[in-house]
GUKOL-324607 format. One record per residue (C-alpha): residue number from 1; residue in one letter; x, y, z. Coordinates in steps of 0.1 Angstrom, whole numbers, plus 2048, in hexadecimal, padded with zeros to 3 digits. Each point is the difference from the previous one (the first is absolute). Layout:
! residues N
<fivo NUM 'A' <X Y Z>>
...
! end
This chain:
! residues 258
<fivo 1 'X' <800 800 800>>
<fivo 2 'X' <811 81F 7F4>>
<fivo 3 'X' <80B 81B 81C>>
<fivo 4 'X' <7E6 81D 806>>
<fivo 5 'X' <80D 826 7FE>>
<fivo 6 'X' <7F3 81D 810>>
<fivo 7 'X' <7F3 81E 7F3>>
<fivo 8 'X' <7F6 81F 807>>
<fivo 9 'X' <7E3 7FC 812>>
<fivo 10 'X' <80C 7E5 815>>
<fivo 11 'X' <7EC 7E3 7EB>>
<fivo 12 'X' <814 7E7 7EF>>
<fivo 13 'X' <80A 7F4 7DB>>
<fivo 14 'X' <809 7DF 7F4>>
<fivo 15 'X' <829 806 7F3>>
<fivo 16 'X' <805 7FC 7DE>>
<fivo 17 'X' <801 7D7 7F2>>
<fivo 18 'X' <826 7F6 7F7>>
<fivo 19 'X' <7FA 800 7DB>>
<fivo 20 'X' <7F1 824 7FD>>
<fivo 21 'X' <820 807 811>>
<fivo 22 'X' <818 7EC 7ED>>
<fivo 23 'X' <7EC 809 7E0>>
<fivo 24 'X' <804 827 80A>>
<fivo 25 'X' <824 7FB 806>>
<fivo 26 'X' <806 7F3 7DC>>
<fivo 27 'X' <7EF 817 7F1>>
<fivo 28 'X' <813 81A 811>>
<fivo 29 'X' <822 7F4 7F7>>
<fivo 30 'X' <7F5 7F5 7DD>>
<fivo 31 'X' <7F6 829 7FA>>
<fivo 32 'X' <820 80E 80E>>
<fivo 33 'X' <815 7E8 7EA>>
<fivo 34 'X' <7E9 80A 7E2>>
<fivo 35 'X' <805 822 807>>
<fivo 36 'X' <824 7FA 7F7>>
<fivo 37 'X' <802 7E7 7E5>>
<fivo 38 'X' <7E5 80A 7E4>>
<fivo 39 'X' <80E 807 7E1>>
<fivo 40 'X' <7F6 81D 7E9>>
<fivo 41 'X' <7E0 7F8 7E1>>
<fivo 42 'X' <812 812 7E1>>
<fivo 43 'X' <7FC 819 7F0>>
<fivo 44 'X' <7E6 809 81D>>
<fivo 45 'X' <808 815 823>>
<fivo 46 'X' <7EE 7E1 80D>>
<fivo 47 'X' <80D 7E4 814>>
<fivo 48 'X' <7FE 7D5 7FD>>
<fivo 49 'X' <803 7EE 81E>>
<fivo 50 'X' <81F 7ED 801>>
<fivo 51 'X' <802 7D9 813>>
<fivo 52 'X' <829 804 80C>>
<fivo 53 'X' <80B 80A 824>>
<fivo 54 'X' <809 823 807>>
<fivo 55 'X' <81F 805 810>>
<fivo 56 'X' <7FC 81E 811>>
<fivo 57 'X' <7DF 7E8 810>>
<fivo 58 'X' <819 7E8 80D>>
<fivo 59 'X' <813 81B 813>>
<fivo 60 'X' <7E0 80C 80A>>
<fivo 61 'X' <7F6 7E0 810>>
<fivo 62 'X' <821 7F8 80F>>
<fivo 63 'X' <800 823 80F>>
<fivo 64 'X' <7DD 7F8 811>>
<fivo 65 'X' <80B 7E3 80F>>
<fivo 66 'X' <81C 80F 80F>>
<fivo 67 'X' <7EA 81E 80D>>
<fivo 68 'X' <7E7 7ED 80E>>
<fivo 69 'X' <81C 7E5 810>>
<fivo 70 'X' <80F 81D 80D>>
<fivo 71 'X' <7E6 819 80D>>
<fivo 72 'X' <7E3 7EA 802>>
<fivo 73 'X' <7E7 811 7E9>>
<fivo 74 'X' <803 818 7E1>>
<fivo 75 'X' <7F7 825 812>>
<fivo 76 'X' <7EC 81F 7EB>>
<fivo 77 'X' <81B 812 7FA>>
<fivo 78 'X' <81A 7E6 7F5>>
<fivo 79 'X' <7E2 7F4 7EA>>
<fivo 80 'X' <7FB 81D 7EF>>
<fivo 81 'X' <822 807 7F7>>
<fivo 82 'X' <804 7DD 7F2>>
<fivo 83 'X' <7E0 807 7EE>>
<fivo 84 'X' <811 81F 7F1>>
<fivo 85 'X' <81D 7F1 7F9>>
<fivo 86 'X' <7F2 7E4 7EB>>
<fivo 87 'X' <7EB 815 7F2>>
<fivo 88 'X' <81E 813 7F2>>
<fivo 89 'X' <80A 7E1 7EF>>
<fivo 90 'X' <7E3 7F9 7EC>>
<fivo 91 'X' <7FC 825 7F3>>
<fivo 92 'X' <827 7EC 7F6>>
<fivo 93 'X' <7F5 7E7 7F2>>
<fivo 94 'X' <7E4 814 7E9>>
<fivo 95 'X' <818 81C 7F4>>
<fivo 96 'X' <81A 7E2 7F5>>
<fivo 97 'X' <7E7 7E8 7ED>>
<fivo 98 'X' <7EB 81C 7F1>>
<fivo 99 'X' <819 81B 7F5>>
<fivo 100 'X' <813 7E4 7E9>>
<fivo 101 'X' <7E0 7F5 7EF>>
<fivo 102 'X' <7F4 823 7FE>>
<fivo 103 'X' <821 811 7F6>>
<fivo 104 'X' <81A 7E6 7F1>>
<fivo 105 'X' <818 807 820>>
<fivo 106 'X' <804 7FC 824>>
<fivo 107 'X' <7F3 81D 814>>
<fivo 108 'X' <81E 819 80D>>
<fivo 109 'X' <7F8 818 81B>>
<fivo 110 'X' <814 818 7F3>>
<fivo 111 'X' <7F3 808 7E1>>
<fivo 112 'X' <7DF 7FA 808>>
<fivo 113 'X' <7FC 80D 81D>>
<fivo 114 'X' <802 822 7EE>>
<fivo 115 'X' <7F0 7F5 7DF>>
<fivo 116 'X' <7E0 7F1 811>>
<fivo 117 'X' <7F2 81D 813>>
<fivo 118 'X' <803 812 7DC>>
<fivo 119 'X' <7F0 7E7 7ED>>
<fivo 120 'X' <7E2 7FB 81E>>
<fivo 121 'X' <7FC 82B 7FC>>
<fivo 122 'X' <801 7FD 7D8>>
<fivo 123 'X' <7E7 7E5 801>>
<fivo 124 'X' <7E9 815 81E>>
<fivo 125 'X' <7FC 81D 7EB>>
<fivo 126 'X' <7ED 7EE 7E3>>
<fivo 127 'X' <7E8 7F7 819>>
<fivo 128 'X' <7E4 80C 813>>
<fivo 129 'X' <805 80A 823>>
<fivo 130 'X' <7EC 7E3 80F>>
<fivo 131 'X' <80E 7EA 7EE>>
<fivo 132 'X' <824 806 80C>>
<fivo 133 'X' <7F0 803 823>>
<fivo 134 'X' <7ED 7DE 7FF>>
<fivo 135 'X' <822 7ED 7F0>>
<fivo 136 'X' <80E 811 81E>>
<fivo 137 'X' <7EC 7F1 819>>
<fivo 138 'X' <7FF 7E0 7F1>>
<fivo 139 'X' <81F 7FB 804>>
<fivo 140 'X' <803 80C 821>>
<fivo 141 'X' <7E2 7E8 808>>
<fivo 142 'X' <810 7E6 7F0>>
<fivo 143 'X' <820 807 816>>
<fivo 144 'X' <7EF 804 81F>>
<fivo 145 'X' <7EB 7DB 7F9>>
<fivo 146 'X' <81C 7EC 7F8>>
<fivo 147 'X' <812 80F 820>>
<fivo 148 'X' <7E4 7F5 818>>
<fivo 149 'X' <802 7DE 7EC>>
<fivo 150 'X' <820 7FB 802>>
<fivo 151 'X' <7FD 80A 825>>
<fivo 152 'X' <7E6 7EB 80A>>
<fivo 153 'X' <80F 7DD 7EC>>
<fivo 154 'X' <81E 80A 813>>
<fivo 155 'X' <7EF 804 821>>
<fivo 156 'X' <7EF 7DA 7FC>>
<fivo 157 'X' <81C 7F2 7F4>>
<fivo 158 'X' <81A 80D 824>>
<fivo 159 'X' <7DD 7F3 813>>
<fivo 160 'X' <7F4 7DE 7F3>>
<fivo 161 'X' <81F 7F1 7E4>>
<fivo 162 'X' <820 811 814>>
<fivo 163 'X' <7F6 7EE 823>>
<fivo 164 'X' <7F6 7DE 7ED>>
<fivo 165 'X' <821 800 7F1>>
<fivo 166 'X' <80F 807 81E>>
<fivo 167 'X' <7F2 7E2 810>>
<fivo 168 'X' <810 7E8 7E5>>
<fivo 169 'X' <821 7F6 7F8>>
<fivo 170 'X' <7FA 7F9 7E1>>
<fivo 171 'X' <7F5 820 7F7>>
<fivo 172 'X' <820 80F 808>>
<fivo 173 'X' <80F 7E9 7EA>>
<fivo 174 'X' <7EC 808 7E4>>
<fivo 175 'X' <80A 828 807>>
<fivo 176 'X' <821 7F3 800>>
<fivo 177 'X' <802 7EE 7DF>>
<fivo 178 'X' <7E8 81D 7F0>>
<fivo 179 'X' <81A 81A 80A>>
<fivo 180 'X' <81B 7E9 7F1>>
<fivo 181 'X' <7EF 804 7E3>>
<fivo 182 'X' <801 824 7FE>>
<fivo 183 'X' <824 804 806>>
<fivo 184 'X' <803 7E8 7E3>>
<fivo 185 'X' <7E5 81A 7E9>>
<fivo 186 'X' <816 81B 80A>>
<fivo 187 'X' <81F 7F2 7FA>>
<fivo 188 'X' <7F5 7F9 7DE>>
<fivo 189 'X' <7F9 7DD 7FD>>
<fivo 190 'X' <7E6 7F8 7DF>>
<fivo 191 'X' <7EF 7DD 80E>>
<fivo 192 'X' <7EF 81E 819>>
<fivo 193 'X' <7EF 814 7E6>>
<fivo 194 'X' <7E3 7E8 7FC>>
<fivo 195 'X' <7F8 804 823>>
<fivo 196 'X' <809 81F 80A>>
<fivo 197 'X' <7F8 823 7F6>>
<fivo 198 'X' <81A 819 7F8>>
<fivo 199 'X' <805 814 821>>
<fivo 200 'X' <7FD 829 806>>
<fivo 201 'X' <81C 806 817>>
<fivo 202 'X' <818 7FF 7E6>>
<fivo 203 'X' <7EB 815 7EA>>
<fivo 204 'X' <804 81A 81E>>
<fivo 205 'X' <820 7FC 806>>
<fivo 206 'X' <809 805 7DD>>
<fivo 207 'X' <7EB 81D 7FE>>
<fivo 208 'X' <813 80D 826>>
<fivo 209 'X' <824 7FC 7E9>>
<fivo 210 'X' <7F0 811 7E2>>
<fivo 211 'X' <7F9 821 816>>
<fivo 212 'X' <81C 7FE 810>>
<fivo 213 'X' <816 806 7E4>>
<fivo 214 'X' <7ED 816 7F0>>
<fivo 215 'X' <803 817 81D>>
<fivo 216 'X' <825 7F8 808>>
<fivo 217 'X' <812 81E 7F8>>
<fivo 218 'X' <821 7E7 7F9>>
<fivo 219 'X' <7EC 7ED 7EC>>
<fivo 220 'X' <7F1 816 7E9>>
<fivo 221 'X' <825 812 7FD>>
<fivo 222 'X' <80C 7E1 7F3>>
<fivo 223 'X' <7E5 7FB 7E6>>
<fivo 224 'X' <802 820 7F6>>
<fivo 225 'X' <821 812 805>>
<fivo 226 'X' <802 825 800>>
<fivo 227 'X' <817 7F9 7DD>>
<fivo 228 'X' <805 7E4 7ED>>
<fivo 229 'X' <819 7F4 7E5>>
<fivo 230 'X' <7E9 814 7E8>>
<fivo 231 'X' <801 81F 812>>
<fivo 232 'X' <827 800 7FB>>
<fivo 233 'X' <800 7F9 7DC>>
<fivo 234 'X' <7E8 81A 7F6>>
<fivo 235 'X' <818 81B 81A>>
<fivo 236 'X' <81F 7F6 7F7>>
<fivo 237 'X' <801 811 7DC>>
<fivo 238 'X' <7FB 827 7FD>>
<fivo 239 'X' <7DD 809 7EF>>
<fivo 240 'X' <7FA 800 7DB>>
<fivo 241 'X' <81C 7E7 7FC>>
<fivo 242 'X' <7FD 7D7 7FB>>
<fivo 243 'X' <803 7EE 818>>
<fivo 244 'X' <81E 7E5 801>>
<fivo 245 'X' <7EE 7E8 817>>
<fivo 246 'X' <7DC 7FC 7E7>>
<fivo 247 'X' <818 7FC 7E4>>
<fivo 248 'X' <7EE 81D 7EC>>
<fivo 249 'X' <7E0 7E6 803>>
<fivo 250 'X' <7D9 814 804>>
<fivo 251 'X' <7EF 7FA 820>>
<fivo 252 'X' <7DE 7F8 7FD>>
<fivo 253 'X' <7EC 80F 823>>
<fivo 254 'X' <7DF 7EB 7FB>>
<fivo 255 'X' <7E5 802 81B>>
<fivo 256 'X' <7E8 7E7 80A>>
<fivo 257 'X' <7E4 7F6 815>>
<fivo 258 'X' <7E8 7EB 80A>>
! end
């Protein structure tokens, strides 16, 4: 006979049967890996779900269990940062399966990060006020739902999957040989691919590198030197005369862009 909880009023409700539960719990960690492993439906800003494991899940789930070992239950605040976090990593994921299909390259910050904005004002002014407004808020709606989504699979899956696993050996051996198997996705081994999804760290990571020399003072002075070799053959002859270095060869200044 299941336990009885109490409620507000002081009666009593039956707890919830083991396979709600259970069923709840899988359906919870089946979303948060899903929200991490679709794949993008071409030439479309739409998405396909996809059936690999998520690595970024994995740590997820190994980081829960070590949580909950440790401090006994996942707290509001820690859970809304993790939330936040993860839900970082699937705005990730979108930008680096749609951009290719809907651009022909990878996404880079730094370009785009300026070039976006333009194109989103560009597009804005073709188009009726409302209209901009209610794109707007759709997509702050649509932020805002998969947030509390995200938050509430995450919140059912530290209270009914992390304490079951906790309770199991075996479960921690199958952690174990899942996060095995991400170190061997990252490290670039192919028998992987058909079961796991390409991860988003490493997309931010590149993207963290990519910044980072862009606004490196060093860097950008050795890309692109105050002179070059140029620069000193085109000074090193007095004006109107040929220049020795060119060989008396025309220079052709042709300008392009895409």
């Amino acid at each position: 006979m299941p336990a009885e909880l109490p409620t507000a009023d002081g009666a009593a409700l039956p707890a919830p049967r083991p396979w709600r539960r259970i069923a709840c719990a899988a359906l919870a960690l089946l979303f948060l890996n899903a929200a991490l492993s679709f794949s993008t439906w071409w030439p479309t800003p739409g998405i396909v779900l996809d059936h690999r494991i998520a690595p970024e899940f994995v740590w997820l789930w190994l980081v829960l269990l070590g949580w909950v070992a440790w401090r006994g239950a996942l707290g509001a605040r820690a859970l809304t940062v993790f939330t936040l976090g993860y839900l970082a990593l699937v705005i990730g994921r979108y930008a680096d399966v749609t951009v290719p299909a809907l651009f022909g390259r990878s996404i880079n910050l730094y370009w785009d990060g300026i070039q976006i904005p333009r194109f989103l004002w560009v597009s804005a002014q073709d188009l009726p006020w409302w209209v901009s407004a209610g794109v707007v808020l759709a997509v702050a709606l649509g932020l805002w739902l998969l947030f509390r989504a995200l938050k509430l699979a995450m919140r059912v899956t530290a209270r009914e999957a992390v304490p079951y696993a906790l309770a199991r050996r075996w479960v921690w051996g199958a952690s174990a040989a899942l996060a095995l198997l991400m170190l061997a996705n990252y490290a670039g081994v192919r028998a992987t691919w058909p079961v796991v999804s390409k991860p988003v760290i490493p997309v931010y990571w590149r993207q963290a590198q990519l910044l980072s020399a862009a606004f490196s003072p060093q860097r950008l002075a050795e890309v692109l030197p105050a002179r070059t070799a140029l620069d000193d053959a085109l000074s090193a002859q007095p004006a109107g005369r040929r220049l020795a270095t060119l060989g008396g060869r025309d220079v052709y200044v042709i300008m392009l862009e895409s």
